[in-house]
C-alpha positions in Angstrom: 108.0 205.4 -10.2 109.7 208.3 -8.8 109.3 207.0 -5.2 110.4 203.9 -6.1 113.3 204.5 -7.3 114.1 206.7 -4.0 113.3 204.1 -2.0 115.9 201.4 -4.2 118.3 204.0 -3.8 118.2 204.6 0.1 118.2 200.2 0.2 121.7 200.6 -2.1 123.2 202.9 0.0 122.3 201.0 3.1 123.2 197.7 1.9 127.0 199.3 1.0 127.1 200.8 4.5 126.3 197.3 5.7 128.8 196.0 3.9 131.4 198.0 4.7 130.9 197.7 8.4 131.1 194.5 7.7 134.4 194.3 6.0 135.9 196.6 8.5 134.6 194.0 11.4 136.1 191.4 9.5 139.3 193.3 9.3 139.5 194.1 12.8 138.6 190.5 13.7 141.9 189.5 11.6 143.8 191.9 13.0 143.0 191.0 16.5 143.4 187.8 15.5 146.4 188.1 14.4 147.9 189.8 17.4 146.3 186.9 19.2 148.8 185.0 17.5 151.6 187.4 17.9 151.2 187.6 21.2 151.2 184.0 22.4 153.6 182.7 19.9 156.0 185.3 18.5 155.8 188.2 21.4 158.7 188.7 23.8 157.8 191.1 26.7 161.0 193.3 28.2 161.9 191.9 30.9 161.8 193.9 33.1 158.5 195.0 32.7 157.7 191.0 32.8 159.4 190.7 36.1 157.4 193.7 37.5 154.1 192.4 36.7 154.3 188.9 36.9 153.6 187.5 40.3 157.1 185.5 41.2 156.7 181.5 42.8 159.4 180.8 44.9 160.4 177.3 45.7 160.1 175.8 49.3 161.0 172.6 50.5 158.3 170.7 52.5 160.7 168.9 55.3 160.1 165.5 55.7 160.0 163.8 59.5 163.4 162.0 60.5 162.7 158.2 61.4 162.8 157.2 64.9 165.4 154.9 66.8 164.1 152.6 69.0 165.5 149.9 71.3 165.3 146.5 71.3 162.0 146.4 73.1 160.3 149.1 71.2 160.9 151.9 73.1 161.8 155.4 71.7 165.7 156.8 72.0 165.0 159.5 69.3 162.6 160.9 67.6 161.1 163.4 65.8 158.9 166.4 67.0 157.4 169.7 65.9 158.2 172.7 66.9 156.1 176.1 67.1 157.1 179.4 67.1 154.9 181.9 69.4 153.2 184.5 66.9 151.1 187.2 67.6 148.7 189.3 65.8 148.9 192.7 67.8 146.7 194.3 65.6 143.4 192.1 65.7 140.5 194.0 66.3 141.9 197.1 66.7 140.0 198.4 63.7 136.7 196.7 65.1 137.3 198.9 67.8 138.0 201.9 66.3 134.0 201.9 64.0 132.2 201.7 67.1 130.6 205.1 67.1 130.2 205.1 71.0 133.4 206.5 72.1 133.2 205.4 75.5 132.5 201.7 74.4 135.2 201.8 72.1 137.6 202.6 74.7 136.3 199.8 77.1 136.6 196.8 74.6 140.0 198.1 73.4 141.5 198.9 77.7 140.0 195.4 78.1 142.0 193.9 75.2 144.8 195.7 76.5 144.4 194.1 80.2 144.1 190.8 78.7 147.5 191.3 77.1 148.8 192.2 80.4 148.1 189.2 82.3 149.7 187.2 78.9 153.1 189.1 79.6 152.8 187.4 83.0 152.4 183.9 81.2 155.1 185.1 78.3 157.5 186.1 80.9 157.2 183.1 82.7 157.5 181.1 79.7 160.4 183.2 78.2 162.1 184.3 81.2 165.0 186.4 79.6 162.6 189.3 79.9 160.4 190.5 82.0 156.5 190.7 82.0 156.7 194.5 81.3 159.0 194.0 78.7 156.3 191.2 76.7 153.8 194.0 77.2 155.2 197.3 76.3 156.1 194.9 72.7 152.2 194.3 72.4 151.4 198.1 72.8 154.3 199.3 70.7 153.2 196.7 67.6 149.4 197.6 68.3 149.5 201.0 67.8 151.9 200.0 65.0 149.4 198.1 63.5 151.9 194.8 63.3 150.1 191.7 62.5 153.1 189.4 62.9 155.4 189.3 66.3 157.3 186.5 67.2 158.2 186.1 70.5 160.7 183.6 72.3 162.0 180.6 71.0 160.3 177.5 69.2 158.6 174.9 71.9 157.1 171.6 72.0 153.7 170.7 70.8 153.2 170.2 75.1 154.6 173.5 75.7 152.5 175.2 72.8 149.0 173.5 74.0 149.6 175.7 77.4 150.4 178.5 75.3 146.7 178.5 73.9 145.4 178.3 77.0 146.9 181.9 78.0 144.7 184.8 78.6 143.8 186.4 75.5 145.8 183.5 73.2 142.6 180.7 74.6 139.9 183.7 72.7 141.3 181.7 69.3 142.8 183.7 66.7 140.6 186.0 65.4 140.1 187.7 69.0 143.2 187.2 70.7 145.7 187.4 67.8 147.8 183.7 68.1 149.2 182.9 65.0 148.4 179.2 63.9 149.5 179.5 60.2 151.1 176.2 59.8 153.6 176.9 56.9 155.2 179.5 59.1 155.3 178.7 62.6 156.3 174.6 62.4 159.4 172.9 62.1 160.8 169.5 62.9 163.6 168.9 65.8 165.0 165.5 66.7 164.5 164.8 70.6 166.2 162.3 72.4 163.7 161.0 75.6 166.8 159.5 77.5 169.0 162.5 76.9 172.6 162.0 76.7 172.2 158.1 77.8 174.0 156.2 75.1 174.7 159.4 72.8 177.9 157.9 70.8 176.1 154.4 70.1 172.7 156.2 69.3 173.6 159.3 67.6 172.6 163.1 67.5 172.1 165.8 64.5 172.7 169.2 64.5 169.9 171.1 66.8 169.5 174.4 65.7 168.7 176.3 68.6 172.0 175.1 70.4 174.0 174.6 67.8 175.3 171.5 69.1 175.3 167.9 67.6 176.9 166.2 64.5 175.0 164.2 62.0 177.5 161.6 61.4 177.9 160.3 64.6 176.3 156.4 65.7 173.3 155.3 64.1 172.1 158.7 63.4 175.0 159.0 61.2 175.7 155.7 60.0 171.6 155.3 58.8 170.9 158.5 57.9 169.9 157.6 54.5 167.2 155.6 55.5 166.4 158.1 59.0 166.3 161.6 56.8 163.7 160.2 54.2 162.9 162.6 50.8 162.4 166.2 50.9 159.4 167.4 49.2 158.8 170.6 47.2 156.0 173.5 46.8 155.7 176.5 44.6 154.2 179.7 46.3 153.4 182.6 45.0 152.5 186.1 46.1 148.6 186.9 46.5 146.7 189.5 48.5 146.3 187.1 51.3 149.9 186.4 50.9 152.2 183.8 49.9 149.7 181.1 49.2 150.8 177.7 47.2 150.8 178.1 43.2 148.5 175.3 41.8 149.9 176.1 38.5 153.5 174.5 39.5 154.5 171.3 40.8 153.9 170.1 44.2 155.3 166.8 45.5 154.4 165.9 49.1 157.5 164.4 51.7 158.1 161.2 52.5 159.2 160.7 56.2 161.7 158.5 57.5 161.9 154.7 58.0 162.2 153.8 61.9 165.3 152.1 63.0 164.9 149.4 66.0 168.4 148.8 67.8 169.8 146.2 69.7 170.4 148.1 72.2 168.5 147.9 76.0 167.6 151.1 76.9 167.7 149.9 81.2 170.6 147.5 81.0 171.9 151.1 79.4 171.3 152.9 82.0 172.4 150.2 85.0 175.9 150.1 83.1 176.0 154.0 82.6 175.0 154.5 86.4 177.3 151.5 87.3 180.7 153.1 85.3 179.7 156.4 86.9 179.5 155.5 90.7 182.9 153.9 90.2 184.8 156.8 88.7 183.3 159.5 89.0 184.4 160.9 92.2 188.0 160.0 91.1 189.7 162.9 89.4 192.5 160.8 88.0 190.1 158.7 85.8 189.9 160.0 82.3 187.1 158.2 81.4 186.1 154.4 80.5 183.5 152.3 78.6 181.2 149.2 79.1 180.0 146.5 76.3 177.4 144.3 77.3 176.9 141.7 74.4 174.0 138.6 73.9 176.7 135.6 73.5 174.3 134.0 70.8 173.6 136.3 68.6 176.0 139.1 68.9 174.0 142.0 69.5 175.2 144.9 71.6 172.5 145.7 74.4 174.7 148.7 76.1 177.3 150.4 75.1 178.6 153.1 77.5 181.1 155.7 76.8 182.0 158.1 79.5 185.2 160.6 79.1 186.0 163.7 80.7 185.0 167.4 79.7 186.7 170.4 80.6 185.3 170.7 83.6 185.8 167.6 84.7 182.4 166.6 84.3 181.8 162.6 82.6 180.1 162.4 79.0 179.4 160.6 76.1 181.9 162.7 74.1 183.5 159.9 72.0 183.3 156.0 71.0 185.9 154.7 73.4 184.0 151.0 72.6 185.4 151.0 69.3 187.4 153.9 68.5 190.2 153.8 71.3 193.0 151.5 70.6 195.3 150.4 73.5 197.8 147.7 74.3 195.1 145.1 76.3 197.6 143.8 78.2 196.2 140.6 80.4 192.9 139.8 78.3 194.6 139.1 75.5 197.0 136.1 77.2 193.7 133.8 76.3 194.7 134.0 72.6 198.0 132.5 73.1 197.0 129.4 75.5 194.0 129.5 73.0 196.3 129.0 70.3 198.6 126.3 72.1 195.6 124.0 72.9 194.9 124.7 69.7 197.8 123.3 68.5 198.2 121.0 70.6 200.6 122.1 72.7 199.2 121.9 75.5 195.8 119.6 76.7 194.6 120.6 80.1 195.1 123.6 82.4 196.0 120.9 85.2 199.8 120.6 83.2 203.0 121.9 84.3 205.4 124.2 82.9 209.1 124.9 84.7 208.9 128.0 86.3 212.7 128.9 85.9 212.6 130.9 89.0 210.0 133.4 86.4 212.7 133.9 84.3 213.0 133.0 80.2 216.6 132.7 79.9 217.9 134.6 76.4 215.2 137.1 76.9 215.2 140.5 78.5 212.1 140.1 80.5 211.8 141.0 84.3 211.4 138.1 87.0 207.7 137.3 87.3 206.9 137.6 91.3 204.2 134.7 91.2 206.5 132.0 89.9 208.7 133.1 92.6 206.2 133.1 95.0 204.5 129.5 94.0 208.0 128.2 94.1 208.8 129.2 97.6 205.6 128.6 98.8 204.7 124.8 97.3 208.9 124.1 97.1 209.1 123.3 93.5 210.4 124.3 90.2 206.9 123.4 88.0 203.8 125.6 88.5 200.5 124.5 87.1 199.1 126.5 84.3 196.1 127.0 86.3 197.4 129.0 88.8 199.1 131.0 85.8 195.9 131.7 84.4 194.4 132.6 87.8 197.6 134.7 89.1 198.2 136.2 85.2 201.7 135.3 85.4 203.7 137.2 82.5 206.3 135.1 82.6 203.8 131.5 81.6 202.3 132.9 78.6 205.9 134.5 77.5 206.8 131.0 78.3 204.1 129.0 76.1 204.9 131.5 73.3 208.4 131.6 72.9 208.5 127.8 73.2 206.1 126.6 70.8 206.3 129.5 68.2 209.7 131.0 68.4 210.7 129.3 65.4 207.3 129.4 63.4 206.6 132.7 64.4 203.7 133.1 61.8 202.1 130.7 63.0 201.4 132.2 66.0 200.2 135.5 64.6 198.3 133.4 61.7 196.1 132.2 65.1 195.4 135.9 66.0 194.5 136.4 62.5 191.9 133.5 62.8 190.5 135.0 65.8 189.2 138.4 64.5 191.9 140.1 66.5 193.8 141.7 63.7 191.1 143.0 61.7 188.7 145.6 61.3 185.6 143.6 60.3 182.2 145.8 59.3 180.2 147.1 62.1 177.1 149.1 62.3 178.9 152.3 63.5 181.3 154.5 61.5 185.0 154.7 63.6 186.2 151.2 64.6 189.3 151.1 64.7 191.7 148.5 62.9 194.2 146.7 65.0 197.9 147.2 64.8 200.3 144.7 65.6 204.5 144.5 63.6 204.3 141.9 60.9 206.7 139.1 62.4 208.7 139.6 58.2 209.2 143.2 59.2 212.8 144.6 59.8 211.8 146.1 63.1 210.5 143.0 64.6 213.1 141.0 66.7 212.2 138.2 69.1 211.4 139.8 72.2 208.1 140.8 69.8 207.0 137.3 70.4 206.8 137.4 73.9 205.1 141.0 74.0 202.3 140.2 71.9 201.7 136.9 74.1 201.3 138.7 77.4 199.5 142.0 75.2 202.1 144.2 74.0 203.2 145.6 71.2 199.5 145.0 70.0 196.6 147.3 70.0 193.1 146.4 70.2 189.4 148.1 70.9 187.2 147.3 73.3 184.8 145.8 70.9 187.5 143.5 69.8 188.5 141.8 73.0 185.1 141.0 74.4 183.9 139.6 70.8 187.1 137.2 71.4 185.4 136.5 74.5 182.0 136.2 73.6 183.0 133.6 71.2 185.2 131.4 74.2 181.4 131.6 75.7 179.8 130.5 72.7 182.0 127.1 72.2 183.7 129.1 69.6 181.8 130.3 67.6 182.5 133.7 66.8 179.4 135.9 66.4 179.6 139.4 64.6 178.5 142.2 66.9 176.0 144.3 65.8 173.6 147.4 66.8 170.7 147.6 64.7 167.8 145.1 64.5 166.1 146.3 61.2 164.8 149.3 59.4 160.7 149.5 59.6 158.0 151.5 57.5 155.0 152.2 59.9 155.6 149.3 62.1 156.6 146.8 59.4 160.0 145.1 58.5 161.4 146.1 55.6 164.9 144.9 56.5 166.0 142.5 59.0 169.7 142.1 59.7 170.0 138.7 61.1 172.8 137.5 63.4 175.9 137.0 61.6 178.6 134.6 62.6 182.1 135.7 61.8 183.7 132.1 62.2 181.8 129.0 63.2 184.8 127.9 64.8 188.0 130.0 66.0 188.4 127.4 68.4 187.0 123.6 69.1 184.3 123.5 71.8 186.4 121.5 74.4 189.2 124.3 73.9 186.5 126.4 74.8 185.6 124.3 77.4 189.1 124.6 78.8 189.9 128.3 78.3 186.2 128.9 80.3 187.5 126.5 83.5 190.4 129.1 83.8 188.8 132.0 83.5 186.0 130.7 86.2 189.0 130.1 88.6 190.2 133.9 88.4 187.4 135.0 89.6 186.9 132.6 92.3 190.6 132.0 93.1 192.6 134.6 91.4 192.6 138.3 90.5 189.1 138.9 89.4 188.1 137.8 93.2 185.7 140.4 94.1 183.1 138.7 91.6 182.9 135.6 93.3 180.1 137.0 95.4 178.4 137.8 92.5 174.3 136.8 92.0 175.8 134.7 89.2 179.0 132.9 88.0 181.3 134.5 86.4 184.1 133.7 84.1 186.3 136.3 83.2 190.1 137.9 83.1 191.5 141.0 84.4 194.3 143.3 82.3 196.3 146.0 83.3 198.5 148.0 80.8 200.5 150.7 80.1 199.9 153.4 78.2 202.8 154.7 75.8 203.3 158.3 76.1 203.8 161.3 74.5 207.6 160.7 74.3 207.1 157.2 73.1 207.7 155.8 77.1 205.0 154.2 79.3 206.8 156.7 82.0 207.6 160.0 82.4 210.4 161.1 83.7 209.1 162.1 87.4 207.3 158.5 87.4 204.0 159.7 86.4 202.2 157.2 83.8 199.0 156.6 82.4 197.1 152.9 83.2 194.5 150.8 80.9 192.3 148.5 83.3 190.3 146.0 82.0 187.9 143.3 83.0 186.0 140.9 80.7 184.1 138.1 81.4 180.9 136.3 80.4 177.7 134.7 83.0 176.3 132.6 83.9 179.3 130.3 83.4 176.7 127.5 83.4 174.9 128.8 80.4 176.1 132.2 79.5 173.9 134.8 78.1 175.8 137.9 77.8 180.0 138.7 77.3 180.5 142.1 79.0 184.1 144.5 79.1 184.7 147.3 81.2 188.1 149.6 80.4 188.9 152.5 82.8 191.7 154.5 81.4 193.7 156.6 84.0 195.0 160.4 83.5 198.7 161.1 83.9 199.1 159.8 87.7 201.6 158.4 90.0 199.1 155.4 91.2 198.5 152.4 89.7 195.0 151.5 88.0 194.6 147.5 87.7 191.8 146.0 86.0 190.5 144.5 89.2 189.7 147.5 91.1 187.3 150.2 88.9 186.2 147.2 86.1 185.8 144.8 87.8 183.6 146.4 90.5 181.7 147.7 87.7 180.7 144.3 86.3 179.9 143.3 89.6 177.5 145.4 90.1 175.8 145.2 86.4 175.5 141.6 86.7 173.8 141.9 90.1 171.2 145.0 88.6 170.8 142.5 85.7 169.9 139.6 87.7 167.3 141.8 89.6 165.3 143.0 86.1 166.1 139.7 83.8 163.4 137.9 82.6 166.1 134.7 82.5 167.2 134.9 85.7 163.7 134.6 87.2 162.8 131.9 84.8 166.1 129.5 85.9 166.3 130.5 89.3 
C-alpha cells in the first residue's frame, strides 16, 4: 500500500509539472501572439532605424522609342536608335589569377591579359581619338590593380559602331574573360538620328541631342507631332541587392509604349534636287542671305519639298529657320494675278487680248512713277492702247495700278473682299507650328488713303509667306480650286493607319475655271515671251510669274541713305501647263547691297533646273512622254 501510494504521489507531482509547463507554453504562445499583433498592426519603427535597414526602391523610368518620320514613299528621315556606352570590367579574373599556386603561371595568364589590353588601347584610341593608345592603357592598369569593375570609356555609339567594339582584342573573349560590360539597364539609351542629315531640317524637325547639345523639340513635325512621336514613358522599381540594383517585384512595373510612325508628304529626292538646285545658285554669292523652295502636288496639296537655306555666321547656308512660312515680305509681282484675277472675276475685264490706254504709264491723280514698258510699247507699236497681254508678260506696274484704281477706287472693299476669298489674308491651319498671318491696312482704317489701292495691286503695302503665294497659284493650276497644303500623310502603329489626313480643299472655287483658264494663258506667255524667259527651254511647259520687291528697312525706308537696299526675288509657276502636276516658288532674299536681285535671275534659274532633275526621275514624265 505503502508503494502505491509513492507511486500516485510521484504521478501527482508529474501531472502538475506537466501542467504547468503547459500553462506557461500557453502563456508564451499568447504573448508571442500578441506581439505578432503588435507588431504588424499597432508597431511604429523609429525612423531612422527603418530607413537604415530597409533596403530603399528607387524609381526609374523605362524610356519609350520615339516614332519615326518617313517620306512619302516610305523611306526613313528620322528615327530612333540605341545607344551604348563602352564599359569595362578591369578587374575580371584578376583574382583567378591570383589562386593559381604556380607563381610563374600566374604571372603568364595575367602579362597575357595585360597584352591583350594593350592591343585594345590601340582599337580604343582609334575609336576615341582624343587620347592616345597609352592613355586607354595606363586607365586599364591603374583600375586593375584598383580592382574597378566598372570604367566607362568614350562616348555612347551606335549599335554598328558597338558590334566592332566586341570584336576588339580582349572585348571578342565575351564578358566574363575580357571584362565588356553588356548590362542593358546601364549602358543603353535612345538618340533620334536623322539618315539625310540636315536635308529638310525646318520641315522635318530635330530634338535635343544630348551629346551636342544642339536641337529644339518644337521645331517641324518633330515638334508639331510630338505627342503622337514621344509615346508613354514607362516605370520600374529597383532596389538594392548584393548583386546590385536589381528590379523590385514587390512594386509596380509598367512596360513603355513606343511611338506611332509619322509618314510625310514630303519627297525625300525631289528634296534634295531643290536643296542642291537653291544651293548651286547662291551659294557662291556673298550677298544672298538666304532663300526657300516649295514644291507642291496641284491636286491634292501636299508639300513634296520644302527647302530653307539662310546664312550662318560664317557665311555658310543652313536650314536655320522656316523662311517657307515664317518670313513675311511684300511679294511684289506675284501677287498682280489676284487683281486681274479679281477683275475677270468681276467682270471687268474678259480676255487678256483687251486693251487698256496706256496714258504714256502714267495714272493721272496718283503719285506713281512712269512705267518704262508702256512707254516703250507706245513708241515702239505707235499707239496709246497696250494689250493686257503684254502687261502681264512685261509686269507693267502701271496696268495693274491701272485695272485697280479703275474698277475698285470707289468700292474699295470689294477689292480686298477678293483677297479675302483667295486665302491671301489669312492664316489658315497648317501642319507646322510658325506660319505666319498676313498683314495688309484695312481700307476703313485712318491711315489708309488711296494710293493704298494701287500698292496692294502691284504688291505693296501687303505681306505674304511663301506658302501663301504658291497656294494662290496652285489653285490658278487647279481650275480654281484651292487645295490646303499640307505635310503629313498619316500617323501609323507598326505599319498600320491609324489616322489618315486626307486632302483638304480650302475653297472649291476662288475663281471659275475659264478665269483660270485665262490667268494660266498669261502666265505661259511670261515665260515664253516675257520676264520668266529663261524657262522656255525648259523639259516641260511652264507657266509662271516673276516678282521683285523691296525690302523696308530698318529706318522704315526700302533705301539707305548711301543707296544700299535689300531685294525679295521671286518666281512661281506651275508644269506642265498642259496638265500640271506640281506648283513650285523660289524666293531669294538679298543682304544689304547696292545691286539689284530680280526674280528672274537666282529663282527662276532655280526652277529651271528642278523641273528638268524632275523630269529625269518622274514616274509621269516617262509615262506621257
Amino acid at each position: 500500500m505503502a508503494r502505491q501510494g509513492k507511486t500516485r504521489t510521484k504521478r501527482d507531482r508529474i501531472g502538475i509539472a506537466l501542467y504547468v509547463f503547459y500553462v506557461l507554453l500557453l502563456l508564451v504562445s499568447l504573448w508571442l501572439i500578441g506581439r505578432l499583433v503588435y507588431i504588424q498592426v499597432f508597431y511604429k519603427p523609429d525612423p531612422k532605424i527603418e530607413r537604415a535597414l530597409t533596403p530603399r526602391s528607387t524609381r526609374k523610368e523605362i524610356e519609350s522609342a520615339r516614332g519615326d518620320i518617313l517620306d512619302c514613299n516610305g523611306r526613313t528621315l528620322a528615327l530612333t536608335v540605341r545607344r551604348y556606352k563602352i564599359c569595362m570590367d578591369c578587374s575580371v579574373r584578376k583574382k583567378e589569377f591570383a589562386s593559381i599556386a604556380d607563381a610563374r603561371r600566374r604571372d603568364s595568364l595575367e602579362n597575357e591579359w595585360m597584352a591583350k589590353a594593350k592591343d585594345l588601347s590601340v582599337c580604343l584610341a582609334e575609336l576615341f581619338p582624343e587620347h592616345k593608345a597609352s592613355w586607354y592603357y595606363n586607365s586599364i592598369k591603374r583600375n586593375r590593380e584598383k580592382g574597378n569593375g566598372f570604367v566607362e570609356f568614350g562616348h555612347p555609339v551606335d549599335k554598328q559602331t558597338f558590334e566592332k567594339v566586341q570584336q576588339f582584342p580582349l572585348f571578342r573573349e565575351g564578358t566574363n574573360k575580357g571584362g565588356l560590360i553588356l548590362r542593358k539597364r546601364d549602358i543603353n539609351k535612345n538618340v533620334r538620328r536623322y539618315p539625310y542629315g540636315r536635308l529638310g531640317s525646318r520641315a522635318i524637325g530635330f530634338i535635343r541631342d544630348e551629346d551636342t547639345g544642339v536641337g529644339n523639340r518644337y521645331v517641324g513635325i518633330e515638334g508639331k507631332f510630338d505627342e503622337y512621336l514621344s509615346g508613354k514613358v514607362g516605370e520600374e522599381w529597383l532596389r538594392v541587392s548584393d548583386m546590385g540594383r536589381v528590379q523590385d517585384f514587390d512594386s509596380t512595373f509598367v512596360a513603355a509604349e513606343d511611338g506611332n510612325d509619322i509618314r510625310s508628304t514630303l519627297n525625300i529626292e525631289y528634296q534634295e534636287i531643290a536643296d542642291r538646285a537653291l544651293r548651286e545658285q547662291i551659294s557662291d554669292d556673298p550677298e544672298i542671305e538666304g532663300g526657300c523652295v516649295i514644291l507642291m502636288d496641284v491636286k491634292t496639296g501636299a508639300i513634296r519639298a520644302m527647302v530653307n537655306l539662310l546664312r550662318d555666321d560664317d557665311g555658310d547656308l543652313d536650314e536655320t529657320y522656316n523662311l517657307a512660312i515664317g518670313r513675311m515680305g511684300e511679294p511684289g509681282s506675284v501677287f498682280k494675278l489676284s487683281t486681274l484675277m479679281s477683275a475677270l472675276e468681276d467682270g471687268y475685264v474678259h480676255s487678256l487680248d483687251e486693251r487698256i490706254p496706256g496714258n504714256h504709264g502714267v495714272i493721272e491723280g496718283y503719285r506713281y512713277a512712269a512705267d518704262e514698258h508702256i512707254i516703250d510699247y507706245e513708241r515702239e507699236h505707235h499707239t496709246n492702247w497696250v494689250p493686257l497681254l503684254y502687261c502681264v508678260e512685261v509686269s507693267s506696274n502701271y496696268a495693274f495700278r491701272y485695272l485697280a484704281i479703275t474698277h475698285y477706287a470707289s468700292h474699295k472693299e470689294d477689292f480686298y473682299n477678293h483677297i479675302r476669298k483667295y486665302h491671301l489674308a489669312d492664316a489658315f491651319d497648317f501642319d507646322l507650328v510658325g506660319l505666319a498671318k498676313p498683314n495688309f491696312l484695312e481700307p476703313d482704317s485712318k491711315y489708309w488713303n488711296k494710293h493704298d489701292l494701287g500698292s496692294v495691286a502691284m504688291g505693296y503695302s501687303i505681306t505674304e509667306s511663301p506658302l501663301h503665294i504658291v497656294n494662290f497659284y496652285n489653285a490658278i493650276a487647279g481650275k480654281g480650286r484651292m487645295m490646303k497644303p499640307y505635310i503629313v500623310e498619316d500617323i501609323e502603329k507598326d505599319g498600320k493607319i491609324i489616322k489618315k489626313f486626307e486632302p483638304c480643299i480650302l475653297d472649291s472655287a476662288i475663281c471659275s475655271a475659264a478665269t483660270a483658264a485665262i490667268l494660266t494663258e498669261g502666265l505661259k506667255g511670261v515665260t515664253s515671251e516675257g520676264t520668266a524667259k529663261v524657262l522656255n527651254d525648259a523639259k516641260v511647259s511652264v507657266a509662271g510669274k516673276t516678282g521683285t520687291s523691296r525690302v523696308v528697312l530698318s529706318n522704315g525706308k526700302y533705301e539707305m541713305p548711301d543707296g544700299k537696299k535689300k531685294n525679295q526675288g521671286t518666281f512661281v509657276g506651275f508644269f506642265p501647263v498642259e496638265d500640271p502636276q506640281y506648283t513650285i516658288i523660289t524666293v531669294v532674299y538679298s543682304r544689304l547691297s547696292s545691286r539689284s536681285f530680280y526674280g528672274s535671275g537666282y529663282p527662276a534659274k532655280t526652277v529651271k533646273t528642278i523641273i528638268d532633275e524632275l523630269y529625269r526621275i518622274d514616274p509621269y514624265w516617262r509615262n506621257t512622254i
